[in-house]
C-alpha positions in Angstrom: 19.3 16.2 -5.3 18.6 16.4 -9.2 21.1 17.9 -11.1 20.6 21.1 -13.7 21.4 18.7 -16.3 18.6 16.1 -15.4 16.2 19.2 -15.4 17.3 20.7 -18.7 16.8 16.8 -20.5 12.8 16.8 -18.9 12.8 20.5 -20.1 13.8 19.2 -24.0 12.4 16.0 -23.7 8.9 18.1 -23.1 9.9 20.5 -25.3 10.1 17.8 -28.4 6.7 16.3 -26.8 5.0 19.5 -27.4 6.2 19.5 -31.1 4.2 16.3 -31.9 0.6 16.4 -33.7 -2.4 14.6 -31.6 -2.4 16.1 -28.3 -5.4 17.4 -27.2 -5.8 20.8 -25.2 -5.6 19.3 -21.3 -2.2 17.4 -22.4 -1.0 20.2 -24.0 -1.7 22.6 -21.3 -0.5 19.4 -18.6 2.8 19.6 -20.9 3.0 23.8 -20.3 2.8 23.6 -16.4 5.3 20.8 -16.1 7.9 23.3 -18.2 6.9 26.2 -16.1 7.6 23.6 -12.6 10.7 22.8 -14.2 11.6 26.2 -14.9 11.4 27.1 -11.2 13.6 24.2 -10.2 16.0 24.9 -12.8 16.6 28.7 -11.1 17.0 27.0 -7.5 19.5 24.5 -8.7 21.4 27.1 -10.8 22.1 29.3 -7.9 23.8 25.9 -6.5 22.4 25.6 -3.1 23.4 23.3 -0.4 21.4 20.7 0.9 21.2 22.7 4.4 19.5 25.3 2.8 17.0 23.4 0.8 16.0 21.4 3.9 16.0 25.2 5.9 14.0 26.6 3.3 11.6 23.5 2.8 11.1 24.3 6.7 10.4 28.0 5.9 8.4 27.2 3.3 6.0 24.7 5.9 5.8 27.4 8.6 5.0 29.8 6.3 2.1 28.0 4.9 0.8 26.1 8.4 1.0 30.0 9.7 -1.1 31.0 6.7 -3.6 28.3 7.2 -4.2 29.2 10.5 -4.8 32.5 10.2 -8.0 32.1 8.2 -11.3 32.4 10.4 -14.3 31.1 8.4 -16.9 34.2 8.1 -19.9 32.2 10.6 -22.4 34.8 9.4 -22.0 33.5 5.8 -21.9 30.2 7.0 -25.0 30.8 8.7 -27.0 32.2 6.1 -26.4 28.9 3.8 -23.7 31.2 1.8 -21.2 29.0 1.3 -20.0 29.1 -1.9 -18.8 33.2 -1.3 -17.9 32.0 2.1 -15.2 29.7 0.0 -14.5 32.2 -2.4 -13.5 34.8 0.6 -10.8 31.8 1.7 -9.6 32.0 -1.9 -9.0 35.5 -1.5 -7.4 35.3 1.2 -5.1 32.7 0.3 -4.1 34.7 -2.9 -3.8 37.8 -1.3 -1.5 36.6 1.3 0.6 34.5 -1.6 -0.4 30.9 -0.4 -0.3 29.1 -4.3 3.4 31.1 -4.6 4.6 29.5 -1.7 3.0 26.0 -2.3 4.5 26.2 -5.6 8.1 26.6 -4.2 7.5 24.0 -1.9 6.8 21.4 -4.2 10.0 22.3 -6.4 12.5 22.1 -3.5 10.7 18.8 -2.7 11.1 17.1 -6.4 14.7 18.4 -6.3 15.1 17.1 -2.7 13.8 13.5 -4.1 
């Protein structure tokens, strides 16, 4: 499991990437989500939790998300009338309405401080 400390150095280590000249706009904003990831694990691992609970979570977390997947019926009527493109943007919806990018998001943090 990482450790806060291990987090905090990739935090500062990013931190004094960010100050450097030359970066172009994608690494720059690459640089800002990897802080804001980090930021996320750096809550769960303050709070100290066992490894039980990560791994109970992590199985939450998968339900939750498989459940969400699942619950989604594709609008045939769009489908249908060659509408596809509003047809995926409904399923966007959806999966921001019922919180599925929160829950991925917390996913992949208890993973990378799992590995």
């Amino acid at each position: 499991m990482k450790s806060a400390i291990e987090i905090k150095n990739e935090m500062t280590s990013l931190q004094s990437e960010l100050c450097t000249k030359g970066l172009n706009k994608t690494e720059i904003s690459k640089i800002k989500k990897r802080f804001e990831f980090l930021k996320i694990c750096k809550a769960y691992v303050e709070t100290e939790p066992t490894h039980d609970f990560l791994h109970r979570e992590k199985e939450r977390l998968q339900n939750k998300i498989k459940l969400i997947n699942a619950g989604y019926k594709p609008d045939k009527r769009l489908i249908d009338m060659g509408f596809k493109k509003e047809e995926q943007r409904d399923h966007l919806d959806y999966n921001k309405i019922m919180g599925l990018p929160k829950f991925k998001e917390q996913l992949r943090s208890i993973n990378f401080m799992l590995s």
